[in-house]
PDB file of N, H, CA, C and O in Angstrom:
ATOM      1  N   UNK A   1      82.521 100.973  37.851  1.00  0.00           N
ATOM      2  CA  UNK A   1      83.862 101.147  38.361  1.00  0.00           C
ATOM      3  C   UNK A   1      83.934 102.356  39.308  1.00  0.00           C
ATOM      4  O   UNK A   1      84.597 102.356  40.345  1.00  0.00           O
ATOM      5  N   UNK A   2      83.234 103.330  38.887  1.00  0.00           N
ATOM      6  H   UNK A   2      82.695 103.330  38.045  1.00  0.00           H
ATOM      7  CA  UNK A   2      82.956 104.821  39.824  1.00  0.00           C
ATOM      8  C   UNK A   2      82.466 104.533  41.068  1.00  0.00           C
ATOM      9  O   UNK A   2      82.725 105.249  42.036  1.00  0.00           O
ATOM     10  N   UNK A   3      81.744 103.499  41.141  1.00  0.00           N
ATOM     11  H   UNK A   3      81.534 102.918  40.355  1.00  0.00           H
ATOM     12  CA  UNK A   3      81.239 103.169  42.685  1.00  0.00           C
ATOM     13  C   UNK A   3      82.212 102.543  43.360  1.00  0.00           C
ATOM     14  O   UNK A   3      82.718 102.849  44.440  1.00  0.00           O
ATOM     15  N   UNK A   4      82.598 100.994  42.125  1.00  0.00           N
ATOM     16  H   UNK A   4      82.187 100.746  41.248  1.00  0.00           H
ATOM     17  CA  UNK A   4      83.950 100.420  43.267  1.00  0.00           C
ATOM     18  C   UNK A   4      84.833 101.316  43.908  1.00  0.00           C
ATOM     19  O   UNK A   4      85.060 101.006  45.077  1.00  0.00           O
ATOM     20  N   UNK A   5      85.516 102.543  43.414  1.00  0.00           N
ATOM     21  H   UNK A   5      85.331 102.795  42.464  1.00  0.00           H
ATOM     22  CA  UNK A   5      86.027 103.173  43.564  1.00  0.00           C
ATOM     23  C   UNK A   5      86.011 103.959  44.920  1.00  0.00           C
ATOM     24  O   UNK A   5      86.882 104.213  45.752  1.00  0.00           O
ATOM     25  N   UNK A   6      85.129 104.147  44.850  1.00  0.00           N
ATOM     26  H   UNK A   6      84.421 103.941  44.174  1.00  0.00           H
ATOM     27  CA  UNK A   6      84.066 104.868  46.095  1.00  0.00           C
ATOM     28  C   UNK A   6      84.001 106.701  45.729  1.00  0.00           C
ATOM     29  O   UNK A   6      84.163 107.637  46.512  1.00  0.00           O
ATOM     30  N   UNK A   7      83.701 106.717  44.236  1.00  0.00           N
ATOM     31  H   UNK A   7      83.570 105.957  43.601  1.00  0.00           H
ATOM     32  CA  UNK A   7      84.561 108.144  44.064  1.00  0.00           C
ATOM     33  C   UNK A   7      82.723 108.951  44.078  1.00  0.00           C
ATOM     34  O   UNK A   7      81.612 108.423  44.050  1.00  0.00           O
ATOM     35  N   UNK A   8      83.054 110.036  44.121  1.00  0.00           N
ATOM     36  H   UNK A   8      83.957 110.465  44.145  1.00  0.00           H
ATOM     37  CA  UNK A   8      81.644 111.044  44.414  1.00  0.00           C
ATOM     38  C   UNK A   8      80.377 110.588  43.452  1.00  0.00           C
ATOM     39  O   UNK A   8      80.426 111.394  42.523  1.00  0.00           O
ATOM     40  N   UNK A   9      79.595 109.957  43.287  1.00  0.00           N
ATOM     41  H   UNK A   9      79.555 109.302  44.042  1.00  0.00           H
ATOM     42  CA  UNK A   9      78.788 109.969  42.209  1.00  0.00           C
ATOM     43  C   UNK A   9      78.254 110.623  41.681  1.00  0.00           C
ATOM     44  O   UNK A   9      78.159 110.633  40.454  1.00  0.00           O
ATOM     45  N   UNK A  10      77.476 111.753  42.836  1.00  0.00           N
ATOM     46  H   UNK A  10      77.553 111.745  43.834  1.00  0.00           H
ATOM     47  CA  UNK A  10      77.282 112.830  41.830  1.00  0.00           C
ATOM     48  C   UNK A  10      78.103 113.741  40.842  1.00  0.00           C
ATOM     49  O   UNK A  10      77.682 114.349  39.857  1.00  0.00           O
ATOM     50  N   UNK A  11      80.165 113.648  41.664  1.00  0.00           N
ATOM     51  H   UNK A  11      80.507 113.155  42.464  1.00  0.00           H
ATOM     52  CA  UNK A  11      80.293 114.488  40.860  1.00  0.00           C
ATOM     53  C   UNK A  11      80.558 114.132  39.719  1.00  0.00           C
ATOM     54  O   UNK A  11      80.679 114.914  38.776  1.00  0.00           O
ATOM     55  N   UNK A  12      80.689 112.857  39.653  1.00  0.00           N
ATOM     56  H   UNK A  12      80.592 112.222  40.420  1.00  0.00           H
ATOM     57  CA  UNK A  12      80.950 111.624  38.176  1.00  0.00           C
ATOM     58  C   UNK A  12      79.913 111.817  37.138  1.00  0.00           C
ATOM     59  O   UNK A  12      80.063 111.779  35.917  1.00  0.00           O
ATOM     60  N   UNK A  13      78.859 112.028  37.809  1.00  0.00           N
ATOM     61  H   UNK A  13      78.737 112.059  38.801  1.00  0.00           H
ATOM     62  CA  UNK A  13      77.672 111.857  36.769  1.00  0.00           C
ATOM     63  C   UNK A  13      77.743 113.412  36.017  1.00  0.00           C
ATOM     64  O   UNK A  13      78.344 113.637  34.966  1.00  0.00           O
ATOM     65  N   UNK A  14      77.295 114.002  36.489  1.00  0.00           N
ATOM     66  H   UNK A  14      76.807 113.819  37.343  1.00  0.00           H
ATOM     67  CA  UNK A  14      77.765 115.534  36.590  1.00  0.00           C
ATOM     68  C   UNK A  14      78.823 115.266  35.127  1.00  0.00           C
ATOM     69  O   UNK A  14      78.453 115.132  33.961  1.00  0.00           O
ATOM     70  N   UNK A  15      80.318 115.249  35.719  1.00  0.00           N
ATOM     71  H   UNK A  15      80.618 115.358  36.666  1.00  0.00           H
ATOM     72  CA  UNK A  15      81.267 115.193  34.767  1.00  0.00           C
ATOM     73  C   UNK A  15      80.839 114.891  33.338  1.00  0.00           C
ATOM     74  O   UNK A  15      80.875 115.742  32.449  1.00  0.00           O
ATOM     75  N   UNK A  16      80.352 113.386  33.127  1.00  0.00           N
ATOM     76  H   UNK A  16      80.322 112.695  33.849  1.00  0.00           H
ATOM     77  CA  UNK A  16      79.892 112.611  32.368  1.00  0.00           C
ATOM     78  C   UNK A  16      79.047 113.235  31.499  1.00  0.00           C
ATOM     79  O   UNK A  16      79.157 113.274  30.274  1.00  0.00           O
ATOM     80  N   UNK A  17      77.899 113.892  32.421  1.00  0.00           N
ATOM     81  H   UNK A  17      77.809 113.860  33.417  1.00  0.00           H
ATOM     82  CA  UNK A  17      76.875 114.283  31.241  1.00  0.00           C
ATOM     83  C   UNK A  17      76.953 115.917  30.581  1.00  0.00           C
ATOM     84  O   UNK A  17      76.237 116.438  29.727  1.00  0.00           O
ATOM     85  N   UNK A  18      78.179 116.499  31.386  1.00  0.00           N
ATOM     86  H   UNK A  18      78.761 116.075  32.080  1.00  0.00           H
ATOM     87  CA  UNK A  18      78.188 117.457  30.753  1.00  0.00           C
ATOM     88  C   UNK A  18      79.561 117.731  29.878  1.00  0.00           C
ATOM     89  O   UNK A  18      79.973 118.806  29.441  1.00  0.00           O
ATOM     90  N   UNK A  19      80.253 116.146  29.740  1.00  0.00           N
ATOM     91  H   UNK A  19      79.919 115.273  30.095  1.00  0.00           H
ATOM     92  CA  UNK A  19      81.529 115.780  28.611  1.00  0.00           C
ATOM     93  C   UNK A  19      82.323 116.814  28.769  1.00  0.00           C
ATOM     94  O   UNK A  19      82.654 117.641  27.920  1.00  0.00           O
ATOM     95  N   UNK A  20      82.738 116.723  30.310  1.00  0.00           N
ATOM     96  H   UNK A  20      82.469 116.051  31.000  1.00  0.00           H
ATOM     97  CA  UNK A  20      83.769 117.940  30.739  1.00  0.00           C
ATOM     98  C   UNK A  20      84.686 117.874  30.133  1.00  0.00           C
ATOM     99  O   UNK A  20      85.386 118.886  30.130  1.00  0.00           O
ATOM    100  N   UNK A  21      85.054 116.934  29.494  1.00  0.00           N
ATOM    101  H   UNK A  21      84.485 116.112  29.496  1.00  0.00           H
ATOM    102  CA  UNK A  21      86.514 116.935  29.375  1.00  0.00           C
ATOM    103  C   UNK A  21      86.846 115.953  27.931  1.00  0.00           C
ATOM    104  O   UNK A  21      87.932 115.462  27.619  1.00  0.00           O
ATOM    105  N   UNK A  22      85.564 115.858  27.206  1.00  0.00           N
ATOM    106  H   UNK A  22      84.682 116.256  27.459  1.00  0.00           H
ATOM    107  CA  UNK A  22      85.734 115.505  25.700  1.00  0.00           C
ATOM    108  C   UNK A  22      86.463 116.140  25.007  1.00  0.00           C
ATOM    109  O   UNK A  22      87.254 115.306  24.565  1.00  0.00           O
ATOM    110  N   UNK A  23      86.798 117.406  24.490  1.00  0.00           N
ATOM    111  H   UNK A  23      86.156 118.083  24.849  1.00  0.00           H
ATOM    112  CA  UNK A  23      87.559 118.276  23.600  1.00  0.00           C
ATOM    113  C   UNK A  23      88.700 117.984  23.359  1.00  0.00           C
ATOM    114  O   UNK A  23      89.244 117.965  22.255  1.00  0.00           O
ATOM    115  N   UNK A  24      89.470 117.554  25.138  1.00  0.00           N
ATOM    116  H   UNK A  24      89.028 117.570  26.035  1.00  0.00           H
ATOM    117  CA  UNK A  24      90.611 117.355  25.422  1.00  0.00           C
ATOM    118  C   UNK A  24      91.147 115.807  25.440  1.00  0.00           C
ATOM    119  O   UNK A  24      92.325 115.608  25.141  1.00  0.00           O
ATOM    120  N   UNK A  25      90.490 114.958  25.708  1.00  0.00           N
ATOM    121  H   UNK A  25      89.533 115.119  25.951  1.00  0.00           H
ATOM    122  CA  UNK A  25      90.492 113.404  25.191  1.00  0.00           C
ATOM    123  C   UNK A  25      90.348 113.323  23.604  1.00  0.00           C
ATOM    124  O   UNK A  25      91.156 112.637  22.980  1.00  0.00           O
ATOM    125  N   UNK A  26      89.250 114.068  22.886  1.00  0.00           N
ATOM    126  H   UNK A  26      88.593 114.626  23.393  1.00  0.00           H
ATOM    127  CA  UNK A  26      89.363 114.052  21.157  1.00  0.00           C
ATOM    128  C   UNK A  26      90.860 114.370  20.568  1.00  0.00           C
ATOM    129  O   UNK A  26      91.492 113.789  19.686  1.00  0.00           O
ATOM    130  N   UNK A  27      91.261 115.724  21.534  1.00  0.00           N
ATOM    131  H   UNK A  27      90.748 116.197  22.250  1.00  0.00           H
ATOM    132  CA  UNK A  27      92.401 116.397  21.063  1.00  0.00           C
ATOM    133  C   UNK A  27      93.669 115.330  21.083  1.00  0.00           C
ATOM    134  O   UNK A  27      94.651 115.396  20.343  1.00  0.00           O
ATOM    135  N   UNK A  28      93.442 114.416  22.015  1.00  0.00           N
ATOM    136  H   UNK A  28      92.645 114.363  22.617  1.00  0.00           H
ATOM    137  CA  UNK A  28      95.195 113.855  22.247  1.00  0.00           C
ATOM    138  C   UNK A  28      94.682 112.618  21.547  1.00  0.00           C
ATOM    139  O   UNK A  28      95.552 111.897  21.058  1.00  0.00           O
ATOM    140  N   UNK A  29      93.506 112.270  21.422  1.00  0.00           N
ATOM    141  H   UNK A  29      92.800 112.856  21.819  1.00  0.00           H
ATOM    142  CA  UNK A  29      93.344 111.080  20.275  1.00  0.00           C
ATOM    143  C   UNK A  29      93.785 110.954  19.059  1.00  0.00           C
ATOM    144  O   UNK A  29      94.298 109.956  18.552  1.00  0.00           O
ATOM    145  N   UNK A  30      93.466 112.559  18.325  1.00  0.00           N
ATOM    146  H   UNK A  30      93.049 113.369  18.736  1.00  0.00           H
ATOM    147  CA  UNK A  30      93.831 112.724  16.956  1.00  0.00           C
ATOM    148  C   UNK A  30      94.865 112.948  17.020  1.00  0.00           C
ATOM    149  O   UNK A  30      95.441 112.136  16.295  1.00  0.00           O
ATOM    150  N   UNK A  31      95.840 113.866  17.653  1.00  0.00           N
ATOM    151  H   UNK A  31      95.373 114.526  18.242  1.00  0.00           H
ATOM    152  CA  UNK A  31      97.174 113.736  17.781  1.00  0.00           C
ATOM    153  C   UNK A  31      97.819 112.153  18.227  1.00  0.00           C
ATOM    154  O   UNK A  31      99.040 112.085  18.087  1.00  0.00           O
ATOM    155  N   UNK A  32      97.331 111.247  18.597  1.00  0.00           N
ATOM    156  H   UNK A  32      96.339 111.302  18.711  1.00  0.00           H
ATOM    157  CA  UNK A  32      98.304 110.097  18.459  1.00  0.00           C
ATOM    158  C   UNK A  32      97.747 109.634  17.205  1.00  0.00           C
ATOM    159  O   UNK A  32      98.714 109.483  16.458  1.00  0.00           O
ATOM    160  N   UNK A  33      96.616 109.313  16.557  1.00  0.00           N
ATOM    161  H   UNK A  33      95.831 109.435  17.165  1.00  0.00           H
ATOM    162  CA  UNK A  33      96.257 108.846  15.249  1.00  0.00           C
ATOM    163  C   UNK A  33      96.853 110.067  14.335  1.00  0.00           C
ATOM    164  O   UNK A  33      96.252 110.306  13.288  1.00  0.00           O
ATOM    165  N   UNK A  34      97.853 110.751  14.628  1.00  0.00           N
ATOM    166  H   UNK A  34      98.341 110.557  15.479  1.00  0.00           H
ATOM    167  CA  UNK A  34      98.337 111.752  13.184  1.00  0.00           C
ATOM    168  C   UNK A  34      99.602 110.545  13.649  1.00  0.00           C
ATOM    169  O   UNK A  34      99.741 109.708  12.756  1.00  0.00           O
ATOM    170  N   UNK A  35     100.382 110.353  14.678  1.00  0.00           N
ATOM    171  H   UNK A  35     100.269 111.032  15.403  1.00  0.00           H
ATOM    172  CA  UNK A  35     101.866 110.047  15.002  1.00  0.00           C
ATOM    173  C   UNK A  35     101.649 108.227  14.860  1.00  0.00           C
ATOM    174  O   UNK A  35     102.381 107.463  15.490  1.00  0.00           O
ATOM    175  N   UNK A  36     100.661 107.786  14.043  1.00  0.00           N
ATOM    176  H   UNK A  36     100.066 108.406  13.532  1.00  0.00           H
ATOM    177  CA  UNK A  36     100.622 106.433  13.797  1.00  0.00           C
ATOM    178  C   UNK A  36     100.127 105.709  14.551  1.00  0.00           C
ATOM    179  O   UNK A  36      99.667 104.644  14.138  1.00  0.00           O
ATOM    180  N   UNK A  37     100.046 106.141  16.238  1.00  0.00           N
ATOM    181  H   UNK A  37     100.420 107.006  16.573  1.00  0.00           H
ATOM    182  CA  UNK A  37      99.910 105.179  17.276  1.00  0.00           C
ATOM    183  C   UNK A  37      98.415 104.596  16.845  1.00  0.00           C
ATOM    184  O   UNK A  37      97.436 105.194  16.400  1.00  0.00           O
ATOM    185  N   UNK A  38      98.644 103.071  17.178  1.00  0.00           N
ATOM    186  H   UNK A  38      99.439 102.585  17.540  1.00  0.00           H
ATOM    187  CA  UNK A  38      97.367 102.246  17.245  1.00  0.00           C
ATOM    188  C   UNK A  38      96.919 101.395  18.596  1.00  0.00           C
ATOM    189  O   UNK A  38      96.155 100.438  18.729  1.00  0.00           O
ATOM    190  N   UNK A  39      97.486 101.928  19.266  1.00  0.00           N
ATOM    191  H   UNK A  39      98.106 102.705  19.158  1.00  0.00           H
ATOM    192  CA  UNK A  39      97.652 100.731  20.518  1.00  0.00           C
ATOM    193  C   UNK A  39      97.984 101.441  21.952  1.00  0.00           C
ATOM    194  O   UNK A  39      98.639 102.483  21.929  1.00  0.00           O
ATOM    195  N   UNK A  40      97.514 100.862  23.288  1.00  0.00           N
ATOM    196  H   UNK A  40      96.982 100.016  23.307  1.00  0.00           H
ATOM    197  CA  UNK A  40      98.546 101.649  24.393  1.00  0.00           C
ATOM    198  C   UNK A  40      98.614 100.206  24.970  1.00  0.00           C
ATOM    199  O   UNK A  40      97.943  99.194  24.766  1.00  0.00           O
ATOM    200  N   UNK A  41      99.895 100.552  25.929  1.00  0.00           N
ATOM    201  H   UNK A  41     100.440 101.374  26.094  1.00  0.00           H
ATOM    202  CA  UNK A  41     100.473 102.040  25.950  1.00  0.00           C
ATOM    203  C   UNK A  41     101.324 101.836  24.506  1.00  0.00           C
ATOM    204  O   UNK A  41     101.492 100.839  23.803  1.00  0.00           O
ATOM    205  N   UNK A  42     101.903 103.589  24.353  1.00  0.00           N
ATOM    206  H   UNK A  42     101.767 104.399  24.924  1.00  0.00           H
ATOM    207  CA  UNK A  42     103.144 103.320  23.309  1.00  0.00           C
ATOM    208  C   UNK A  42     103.806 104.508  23.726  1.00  0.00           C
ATOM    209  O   UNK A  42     103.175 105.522  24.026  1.00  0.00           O
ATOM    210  N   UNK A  43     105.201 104.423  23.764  1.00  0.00           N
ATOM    211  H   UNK A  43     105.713 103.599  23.521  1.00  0.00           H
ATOM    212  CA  UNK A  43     105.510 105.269  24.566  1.00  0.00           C
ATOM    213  C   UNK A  43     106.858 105.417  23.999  1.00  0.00           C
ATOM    214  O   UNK A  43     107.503 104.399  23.746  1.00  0.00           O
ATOM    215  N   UNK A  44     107.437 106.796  23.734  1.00  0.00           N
ATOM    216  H   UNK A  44     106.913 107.622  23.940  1.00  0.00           H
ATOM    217  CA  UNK A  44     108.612 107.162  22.494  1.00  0.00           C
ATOM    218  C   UNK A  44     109.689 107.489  23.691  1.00  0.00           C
ATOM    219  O   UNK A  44     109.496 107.644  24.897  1.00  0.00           O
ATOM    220  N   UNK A  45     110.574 107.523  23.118  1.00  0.00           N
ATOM    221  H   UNK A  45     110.730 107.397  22.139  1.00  0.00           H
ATOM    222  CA  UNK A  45     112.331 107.643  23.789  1.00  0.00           C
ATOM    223  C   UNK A  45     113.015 108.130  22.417  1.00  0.00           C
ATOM    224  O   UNK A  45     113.413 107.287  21.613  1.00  0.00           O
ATOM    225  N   UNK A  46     113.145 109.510  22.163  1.00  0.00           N
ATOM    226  H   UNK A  46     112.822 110.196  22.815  1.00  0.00           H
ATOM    227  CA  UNK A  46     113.736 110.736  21.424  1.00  0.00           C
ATOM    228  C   UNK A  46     113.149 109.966  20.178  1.00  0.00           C
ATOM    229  O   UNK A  46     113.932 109.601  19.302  1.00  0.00           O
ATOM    230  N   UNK A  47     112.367 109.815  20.114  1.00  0.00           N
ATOM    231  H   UNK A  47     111.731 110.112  20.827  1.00  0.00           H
ATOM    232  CA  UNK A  47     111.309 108.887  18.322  1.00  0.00           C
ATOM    233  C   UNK A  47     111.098 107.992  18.532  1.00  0.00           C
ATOM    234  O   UNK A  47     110.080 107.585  17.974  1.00  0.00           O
ATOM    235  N   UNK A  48     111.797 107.034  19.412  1.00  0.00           N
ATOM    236  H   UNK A  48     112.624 107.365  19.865  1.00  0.00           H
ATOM    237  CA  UNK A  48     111.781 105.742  19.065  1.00  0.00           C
ATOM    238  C   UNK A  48     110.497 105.324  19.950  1.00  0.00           C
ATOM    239  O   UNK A  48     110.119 105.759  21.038  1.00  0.00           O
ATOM    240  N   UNK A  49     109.984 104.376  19.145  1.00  0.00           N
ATOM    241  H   UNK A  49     110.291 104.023  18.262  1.00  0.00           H
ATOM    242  CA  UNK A  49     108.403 104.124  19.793  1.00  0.00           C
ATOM    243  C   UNK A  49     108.729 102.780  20.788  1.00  0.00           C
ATOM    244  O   UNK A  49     109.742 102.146  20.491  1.00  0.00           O
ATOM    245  N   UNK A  50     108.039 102.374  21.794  1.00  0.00           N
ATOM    246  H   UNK A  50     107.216 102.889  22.035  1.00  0.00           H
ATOM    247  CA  UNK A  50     108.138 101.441  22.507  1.00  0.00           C
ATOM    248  C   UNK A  50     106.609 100.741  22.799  1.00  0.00           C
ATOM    249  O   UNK A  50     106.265 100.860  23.975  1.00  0.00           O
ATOM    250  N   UNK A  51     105.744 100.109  22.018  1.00  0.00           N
ATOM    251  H   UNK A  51     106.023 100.013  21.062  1.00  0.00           H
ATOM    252  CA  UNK A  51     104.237  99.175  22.368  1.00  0.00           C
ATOM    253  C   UNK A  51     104.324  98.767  22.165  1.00  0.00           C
ATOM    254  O   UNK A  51     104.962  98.141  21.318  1.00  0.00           O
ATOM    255  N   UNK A  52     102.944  98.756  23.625  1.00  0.00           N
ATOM    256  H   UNK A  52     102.425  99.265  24.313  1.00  0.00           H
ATOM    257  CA  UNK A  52     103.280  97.860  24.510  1.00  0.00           C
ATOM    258  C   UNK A  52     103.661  97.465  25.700  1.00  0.00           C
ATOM    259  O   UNK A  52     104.838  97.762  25.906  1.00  0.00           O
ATOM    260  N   UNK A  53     103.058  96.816  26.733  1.00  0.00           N
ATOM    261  H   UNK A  53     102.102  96.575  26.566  1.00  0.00           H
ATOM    262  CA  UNK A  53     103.701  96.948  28.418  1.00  0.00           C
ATOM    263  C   UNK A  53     104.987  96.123  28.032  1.00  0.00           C
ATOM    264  O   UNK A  53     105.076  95.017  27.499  1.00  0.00           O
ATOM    265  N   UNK A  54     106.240  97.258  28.591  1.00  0.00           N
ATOM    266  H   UNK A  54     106.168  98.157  29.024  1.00  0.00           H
ATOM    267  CA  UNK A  54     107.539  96.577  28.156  1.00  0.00           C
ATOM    268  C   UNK A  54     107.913  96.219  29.841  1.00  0.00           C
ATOM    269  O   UNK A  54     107.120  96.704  30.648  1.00  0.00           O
ATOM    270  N   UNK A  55     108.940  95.495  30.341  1.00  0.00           N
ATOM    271  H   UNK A  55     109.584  95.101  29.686  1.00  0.00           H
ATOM    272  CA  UNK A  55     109.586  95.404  31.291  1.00  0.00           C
ATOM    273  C   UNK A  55     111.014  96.588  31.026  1.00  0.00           C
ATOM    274  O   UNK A  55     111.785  96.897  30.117  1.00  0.00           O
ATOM    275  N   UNK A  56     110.700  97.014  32.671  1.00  0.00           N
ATOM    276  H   UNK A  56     110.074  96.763  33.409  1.00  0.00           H
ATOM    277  CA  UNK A  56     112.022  98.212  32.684  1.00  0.00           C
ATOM    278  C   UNK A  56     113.556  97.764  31.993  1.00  0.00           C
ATOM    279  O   UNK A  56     114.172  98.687  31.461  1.00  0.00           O
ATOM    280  N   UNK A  57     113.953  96.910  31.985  1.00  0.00           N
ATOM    281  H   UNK A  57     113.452  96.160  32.418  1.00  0.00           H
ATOM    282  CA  UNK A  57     115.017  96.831  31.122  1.00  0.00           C
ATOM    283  C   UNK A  57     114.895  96.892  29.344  1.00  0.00           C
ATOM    284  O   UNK A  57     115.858  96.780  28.586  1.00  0.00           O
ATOM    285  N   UNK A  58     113.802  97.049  29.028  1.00  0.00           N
ATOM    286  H   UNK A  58     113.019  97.140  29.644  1.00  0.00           H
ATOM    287  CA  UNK A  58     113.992  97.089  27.627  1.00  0.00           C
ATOM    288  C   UNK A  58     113.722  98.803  27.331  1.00  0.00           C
ATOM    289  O   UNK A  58     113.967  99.229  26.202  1.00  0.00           O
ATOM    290  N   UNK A  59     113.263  99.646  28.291  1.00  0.00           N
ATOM    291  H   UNK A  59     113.064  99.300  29.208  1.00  0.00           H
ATOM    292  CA  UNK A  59     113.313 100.885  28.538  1.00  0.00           C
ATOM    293  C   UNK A  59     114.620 101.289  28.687  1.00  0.00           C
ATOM    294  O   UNK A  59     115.124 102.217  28.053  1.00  0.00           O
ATOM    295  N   UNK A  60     115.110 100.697  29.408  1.00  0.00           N
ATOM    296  H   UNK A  60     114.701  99.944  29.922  1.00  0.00           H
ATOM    297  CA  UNK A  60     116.273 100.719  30.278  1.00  0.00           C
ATOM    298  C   UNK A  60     117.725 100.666  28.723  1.00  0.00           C
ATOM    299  O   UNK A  60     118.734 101.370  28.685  1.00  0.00           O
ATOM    300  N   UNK A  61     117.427  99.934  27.997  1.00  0.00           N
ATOM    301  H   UNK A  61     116.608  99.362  28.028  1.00  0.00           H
ATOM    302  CA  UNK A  61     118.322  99.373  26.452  1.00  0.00           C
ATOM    303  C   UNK A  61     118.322 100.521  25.608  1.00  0.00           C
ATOM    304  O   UNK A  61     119.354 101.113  25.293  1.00  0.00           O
ATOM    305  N   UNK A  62     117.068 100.871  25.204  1.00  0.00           N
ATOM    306  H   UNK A  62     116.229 100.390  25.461  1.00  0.00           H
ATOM    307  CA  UNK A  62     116.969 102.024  24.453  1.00  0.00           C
ATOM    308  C   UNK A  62     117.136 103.003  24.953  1.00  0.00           C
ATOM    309  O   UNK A  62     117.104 103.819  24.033  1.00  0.00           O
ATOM    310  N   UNK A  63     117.402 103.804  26.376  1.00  0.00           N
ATOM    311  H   UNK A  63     117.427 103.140  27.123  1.00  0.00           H
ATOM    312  CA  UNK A  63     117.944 104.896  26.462  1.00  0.00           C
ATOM    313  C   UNK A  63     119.528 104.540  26.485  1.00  0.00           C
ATOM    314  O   UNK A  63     120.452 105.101  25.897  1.00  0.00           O
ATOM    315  N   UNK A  64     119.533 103.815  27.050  1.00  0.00           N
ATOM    316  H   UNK A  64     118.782 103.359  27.528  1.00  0.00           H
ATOM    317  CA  UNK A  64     121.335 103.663  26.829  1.00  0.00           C
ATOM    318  C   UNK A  64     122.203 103.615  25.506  1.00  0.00           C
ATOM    319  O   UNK A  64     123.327 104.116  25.466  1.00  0.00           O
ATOM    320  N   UNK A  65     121.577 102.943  24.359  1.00  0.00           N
ATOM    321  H   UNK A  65     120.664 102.536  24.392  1.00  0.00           H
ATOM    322  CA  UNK A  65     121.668 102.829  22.983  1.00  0.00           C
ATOM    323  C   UNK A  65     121.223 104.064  22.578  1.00  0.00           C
ATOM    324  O   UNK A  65     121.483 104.279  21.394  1.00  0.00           O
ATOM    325  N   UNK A  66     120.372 105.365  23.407  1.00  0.00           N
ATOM    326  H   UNK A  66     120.160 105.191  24.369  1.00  0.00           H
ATOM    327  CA  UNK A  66     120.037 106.312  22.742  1.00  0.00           C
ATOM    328  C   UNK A  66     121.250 107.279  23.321  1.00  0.00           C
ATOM    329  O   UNK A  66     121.601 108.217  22.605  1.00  0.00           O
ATOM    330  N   UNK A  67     121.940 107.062  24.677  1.00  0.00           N
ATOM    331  H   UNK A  67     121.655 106.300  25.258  1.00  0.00           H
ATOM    332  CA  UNK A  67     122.874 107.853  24.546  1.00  0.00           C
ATOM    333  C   UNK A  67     123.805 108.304  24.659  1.00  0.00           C
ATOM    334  O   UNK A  67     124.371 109.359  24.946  1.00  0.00           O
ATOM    335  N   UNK A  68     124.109 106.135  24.046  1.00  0.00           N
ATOM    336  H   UNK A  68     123.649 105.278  23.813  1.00  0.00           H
ATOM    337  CA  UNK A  68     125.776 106.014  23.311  1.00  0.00           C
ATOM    338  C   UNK A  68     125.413 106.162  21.384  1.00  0.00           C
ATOM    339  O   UNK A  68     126.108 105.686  20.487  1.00  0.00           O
ATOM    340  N   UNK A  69     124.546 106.705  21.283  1.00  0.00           N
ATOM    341  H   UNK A  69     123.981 107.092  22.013  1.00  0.00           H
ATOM    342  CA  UNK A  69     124.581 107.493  19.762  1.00  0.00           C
ATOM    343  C   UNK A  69     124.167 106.003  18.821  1.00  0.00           C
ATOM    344  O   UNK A  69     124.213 106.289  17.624  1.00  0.00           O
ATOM    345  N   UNK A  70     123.862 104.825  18.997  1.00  0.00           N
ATOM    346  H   UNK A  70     123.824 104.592  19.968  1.00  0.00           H
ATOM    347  CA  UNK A  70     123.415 103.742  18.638  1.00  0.00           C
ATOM    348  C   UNK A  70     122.417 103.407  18.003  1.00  0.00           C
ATOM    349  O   UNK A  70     122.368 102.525  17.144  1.00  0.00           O
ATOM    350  N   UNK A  71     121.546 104.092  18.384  1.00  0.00           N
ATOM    351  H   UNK A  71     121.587 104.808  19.081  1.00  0.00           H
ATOM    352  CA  UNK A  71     120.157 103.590  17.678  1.00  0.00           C
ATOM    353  C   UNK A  71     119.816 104.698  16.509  1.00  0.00           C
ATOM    354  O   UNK A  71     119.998 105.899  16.708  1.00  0.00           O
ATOM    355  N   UNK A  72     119.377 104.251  15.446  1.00  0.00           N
ATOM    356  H   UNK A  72     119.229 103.276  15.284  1.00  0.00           H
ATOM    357  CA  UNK A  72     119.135 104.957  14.258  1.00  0.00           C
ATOM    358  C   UNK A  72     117.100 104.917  14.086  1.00  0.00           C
ATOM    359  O   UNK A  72     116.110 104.351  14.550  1.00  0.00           O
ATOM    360  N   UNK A  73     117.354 105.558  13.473  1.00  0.00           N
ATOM    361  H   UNK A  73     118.158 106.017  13.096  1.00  0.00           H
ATOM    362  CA  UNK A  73     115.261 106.391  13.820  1.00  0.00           C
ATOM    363  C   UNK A  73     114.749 106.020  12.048  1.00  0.00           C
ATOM    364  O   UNK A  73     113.612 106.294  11.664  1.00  0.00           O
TER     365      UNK A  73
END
């Protein structure tokens, strides 16, 4: 995919083998496996979880229900 891309290879490889940026991918992993998430996307509106690729109107429902005081958590 790094090639389709047309992105630097060396600096990809580079990246890759020296797991620039593992700590920080582990870190937001375990923090969504503490908050239940099993799936992407999943994506919260003041708690309320949304997974799943939703269409903008069902985004669009739950903030409005979030703030005419409607939706319960």
């Amino acid at each position: 995919y790094a090639r389709q891309l047309n992105l630097d290879m060396d600096q990809f490889t580079t990246c890759l083998d020296e797991k620039r940026y593992e700590s920080e991918v582990t870190a937001d992993f375990e923090y969504a496996r503490q908050l239940g998430i099993q799936s992407t996307p999943t994506f919260f509106i003041n708690g309320v979880a949304l997974i799943g690729a939703q269409p903008f109107e069902v985004f669009q429902e739950v903030i409005e229900l979030e703030l005419a005081g409607k939706l319960t958590k």
